[in-house]
C-alpha positions as CSV (number, residue, x, y, z in Angstrom):
1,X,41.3,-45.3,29.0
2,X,42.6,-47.6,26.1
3,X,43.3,-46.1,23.0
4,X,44.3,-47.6,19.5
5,X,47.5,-47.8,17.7
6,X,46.8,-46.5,13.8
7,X,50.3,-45.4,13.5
8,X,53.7,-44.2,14.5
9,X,54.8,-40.9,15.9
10,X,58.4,-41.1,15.2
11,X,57.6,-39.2,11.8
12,X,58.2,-36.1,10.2
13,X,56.0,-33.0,9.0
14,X,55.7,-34.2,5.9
15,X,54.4,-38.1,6.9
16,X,52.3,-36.7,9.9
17,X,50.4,-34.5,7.0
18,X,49.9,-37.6,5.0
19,X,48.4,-39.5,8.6
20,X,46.5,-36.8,8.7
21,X,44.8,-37.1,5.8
22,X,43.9,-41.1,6.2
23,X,42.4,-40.2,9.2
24,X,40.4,-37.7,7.9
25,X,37.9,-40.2,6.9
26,X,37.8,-41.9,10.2
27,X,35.9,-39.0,11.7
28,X,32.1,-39.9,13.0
29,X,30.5,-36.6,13.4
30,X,27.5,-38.3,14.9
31,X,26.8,-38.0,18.6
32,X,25.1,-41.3,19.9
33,X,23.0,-40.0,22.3
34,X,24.3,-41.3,25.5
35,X,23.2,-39.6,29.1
36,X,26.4,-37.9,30.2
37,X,27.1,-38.6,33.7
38,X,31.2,-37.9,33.7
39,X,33.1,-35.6,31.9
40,X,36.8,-35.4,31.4
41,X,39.1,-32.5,30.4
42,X,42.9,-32.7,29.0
43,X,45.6,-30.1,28.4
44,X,49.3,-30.0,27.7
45,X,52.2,-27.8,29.1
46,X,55.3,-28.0,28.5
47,X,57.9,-27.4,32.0
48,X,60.5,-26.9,29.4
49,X,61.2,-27.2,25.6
50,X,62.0,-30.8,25.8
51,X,59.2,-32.0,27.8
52,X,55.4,-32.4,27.9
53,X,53.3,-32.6,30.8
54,X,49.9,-34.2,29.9
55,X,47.0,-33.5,32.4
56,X,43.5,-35.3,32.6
57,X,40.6,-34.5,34.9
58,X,37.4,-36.7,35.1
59,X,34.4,-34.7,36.6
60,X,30.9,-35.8,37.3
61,X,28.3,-33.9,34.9
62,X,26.7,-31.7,35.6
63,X,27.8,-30.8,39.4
64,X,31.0,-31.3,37.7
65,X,32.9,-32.5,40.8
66,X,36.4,-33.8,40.7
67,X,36.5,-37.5,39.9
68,X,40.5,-38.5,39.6
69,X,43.1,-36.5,37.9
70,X,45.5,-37.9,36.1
71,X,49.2,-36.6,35.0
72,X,52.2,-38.0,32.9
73,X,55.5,-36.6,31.8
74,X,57.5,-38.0,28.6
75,X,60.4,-36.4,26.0
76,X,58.9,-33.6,23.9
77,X,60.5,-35.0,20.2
78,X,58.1,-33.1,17.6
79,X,58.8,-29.5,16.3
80,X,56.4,-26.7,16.7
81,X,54.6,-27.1,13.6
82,X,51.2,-24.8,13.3
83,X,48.4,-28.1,12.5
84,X,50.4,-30.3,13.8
85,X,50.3,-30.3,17.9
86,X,48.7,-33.4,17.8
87,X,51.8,-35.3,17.1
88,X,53.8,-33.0,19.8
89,X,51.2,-33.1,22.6
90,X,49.0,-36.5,22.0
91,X,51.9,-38.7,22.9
92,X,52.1,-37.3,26.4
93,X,48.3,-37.3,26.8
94,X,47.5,-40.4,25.7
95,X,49.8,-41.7,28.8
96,X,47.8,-39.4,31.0
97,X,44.7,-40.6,29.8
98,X,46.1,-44.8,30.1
99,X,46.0,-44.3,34.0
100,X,42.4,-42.8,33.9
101,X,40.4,-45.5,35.4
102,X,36.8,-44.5,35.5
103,X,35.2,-44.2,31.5
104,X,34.2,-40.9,31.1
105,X,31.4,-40.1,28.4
106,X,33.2,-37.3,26.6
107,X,36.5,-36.1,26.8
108,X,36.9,-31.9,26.0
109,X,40.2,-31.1,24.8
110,X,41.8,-27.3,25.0
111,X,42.3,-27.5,21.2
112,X,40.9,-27.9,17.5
113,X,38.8,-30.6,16.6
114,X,38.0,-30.4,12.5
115,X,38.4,-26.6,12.6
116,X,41.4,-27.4,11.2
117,X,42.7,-26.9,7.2
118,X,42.8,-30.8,6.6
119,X,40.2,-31.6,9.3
120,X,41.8,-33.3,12.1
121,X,43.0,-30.8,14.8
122,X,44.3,-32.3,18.3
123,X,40.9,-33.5,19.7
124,X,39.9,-34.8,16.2
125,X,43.0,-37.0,16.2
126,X,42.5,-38.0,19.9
127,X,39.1,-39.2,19.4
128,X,40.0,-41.6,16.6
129,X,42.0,-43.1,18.4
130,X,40.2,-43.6,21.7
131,X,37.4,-44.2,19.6
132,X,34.7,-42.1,21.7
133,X,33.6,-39.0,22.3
134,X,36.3,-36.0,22.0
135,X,35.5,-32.3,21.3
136,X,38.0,-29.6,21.0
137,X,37.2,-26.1,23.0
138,X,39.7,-23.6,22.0
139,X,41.1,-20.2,23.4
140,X,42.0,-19.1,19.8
141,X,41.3,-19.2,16.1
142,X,43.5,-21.9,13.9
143,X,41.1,-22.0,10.8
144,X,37.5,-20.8,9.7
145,X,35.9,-17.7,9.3
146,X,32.7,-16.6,11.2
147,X,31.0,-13.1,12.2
148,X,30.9,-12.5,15.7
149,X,28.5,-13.9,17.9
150,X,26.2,-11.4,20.3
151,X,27.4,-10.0,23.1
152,X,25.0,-12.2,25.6
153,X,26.0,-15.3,26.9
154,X,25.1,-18.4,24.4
155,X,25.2,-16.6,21.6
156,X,26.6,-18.9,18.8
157,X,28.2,-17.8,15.5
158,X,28.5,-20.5,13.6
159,X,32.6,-20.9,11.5
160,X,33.0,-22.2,8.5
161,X,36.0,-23.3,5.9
162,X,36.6,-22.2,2.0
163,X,33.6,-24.7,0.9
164,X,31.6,-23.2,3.0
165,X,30.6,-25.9,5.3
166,X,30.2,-25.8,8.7
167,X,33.6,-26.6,10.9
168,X,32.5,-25.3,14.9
169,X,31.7,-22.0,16.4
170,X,32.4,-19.0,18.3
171,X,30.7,-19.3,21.4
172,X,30.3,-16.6,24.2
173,X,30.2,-18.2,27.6
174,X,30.2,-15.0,29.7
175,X,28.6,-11.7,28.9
176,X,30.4,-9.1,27.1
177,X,33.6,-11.6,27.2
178,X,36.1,-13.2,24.2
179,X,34.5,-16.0,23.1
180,X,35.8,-19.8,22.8
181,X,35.7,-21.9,19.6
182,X,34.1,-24.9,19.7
183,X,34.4,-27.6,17.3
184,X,33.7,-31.3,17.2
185,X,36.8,-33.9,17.3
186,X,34.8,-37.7,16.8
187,X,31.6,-39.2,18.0
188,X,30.1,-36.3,18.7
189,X,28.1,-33.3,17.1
190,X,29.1,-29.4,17.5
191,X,25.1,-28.9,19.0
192,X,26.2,-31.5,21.8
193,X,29.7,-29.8,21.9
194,X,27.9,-26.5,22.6
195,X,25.5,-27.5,25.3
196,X,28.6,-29.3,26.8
197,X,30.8,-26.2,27.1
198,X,28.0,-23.9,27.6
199,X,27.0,-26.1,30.7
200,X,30.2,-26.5,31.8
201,X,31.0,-22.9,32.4
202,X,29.1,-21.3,35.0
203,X,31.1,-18.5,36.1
204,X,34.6,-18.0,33.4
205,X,35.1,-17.4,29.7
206,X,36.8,-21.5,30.1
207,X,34.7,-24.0,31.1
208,X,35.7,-25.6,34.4
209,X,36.9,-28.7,33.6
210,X,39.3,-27.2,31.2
211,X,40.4,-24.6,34.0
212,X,41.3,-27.2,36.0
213,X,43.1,-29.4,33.5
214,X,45.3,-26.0,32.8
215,X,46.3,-25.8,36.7
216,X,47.6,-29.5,36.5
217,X,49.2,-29.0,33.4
218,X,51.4,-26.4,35.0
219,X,52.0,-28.1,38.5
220,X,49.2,-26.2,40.4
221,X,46.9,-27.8,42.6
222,X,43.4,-28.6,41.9
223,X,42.4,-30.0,45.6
């Protein structure tokens, strides 16, 4: 997977704010309507503070069986800045994601897409640049405020920034269980990201494909 060069990550908080904001308008929120047929998944860990280990895993959809998988180490040379884990973690992925070879239809990153104070979270940023499909699916809250969703599986609560518009959701993938918040990154709208992570979580709170990026990420085993 190819992605574009729209600027440098040798920057500081200050400039990466500033990127940030010219990306901003970049953002298609419209999904095209494509028939999904593969799926991938990417997370980040980090074996130690000065290194990130990237992990992508490409599954058919909706069987979601194991494809390829896909991991890459580099340096780890921007600070923990709240907002700004895209220029800390997309470096590593993006060379995780370079030896992909298959073309999967939608990538689902474990992070924000524009639930994010200037609207570009990690899987926002991501998809501008690969220029396709990217939602974020997230274990926590960043930005947004929502009631909570019903206690049934599916049930959606919609979150939603100062203006009042519409950002992602709090979605309950398991009964009675924490949910996940769901938010759209590019090429793709938060109804599609719903179905996608509602489909793609059969049995745990995180949808597989996500579980099994997470394993890789840490040096587990997948197969």
């Amino acid at each position: 997977m190819k992605s574009r060069v729209l600027h440098p990550w040798d920057v500081t908080p200050r400039e990466a704010r500033s990127i940030q904001l010219k990306l901003r308008d970049m953002i298609d929120p419209v999904w095209d309507g494509r028939e999904v047929r593969t799926l991938a998944a990417a997370d980040v860990g980090f074996p130690d503070k000065q290194t990130v280990r990237a992990a992508v895993v490409v599954l058919t959809y909706p069987d979601l069986k194991v494809v390829e998988t896909s991991v890459s180490t580099c340096p780890c040379t921007f600070p923990y800045v709240p907002g700004l884990l895209a220029f800390r973690e997309i470096p590593g992925l993006l060379g995780a994601l370079e030896c992909v070879r298959s073309e999967p239809d939608v990538l689902m990153c474990d992070a924000q897409g524009i639930a994010h104070r200037l609207k570009v979270g990690l899987a926002a940023h991501a998809g501008i640049l690969l220029d396709r499909p990217v939602l974020g699916c997230a274990k926590s809250v960043l930005y947004g405020t929502f009631d909570e969703p019903g206690k049934k599986k599916g049930s959606v609560s919609y979150m939603r920034d100062k203006q009042g518009e519409v950002i992602g959701a709090a979605v309950r993938t398991r009964t009675s269980v924490k949910p996940v918040y769901v938010s759209m990154g590019n090429k793709i709208d938060l109804e599609k990201s719903i179905e996608l992570v509602l489909a793609c979580s059969p049995k745990y709170r995180i949808p597989v494909p996500l579980r099994l990026a997470h394993k890789l990420s840490v040096g587990e085993e997948i197969l």
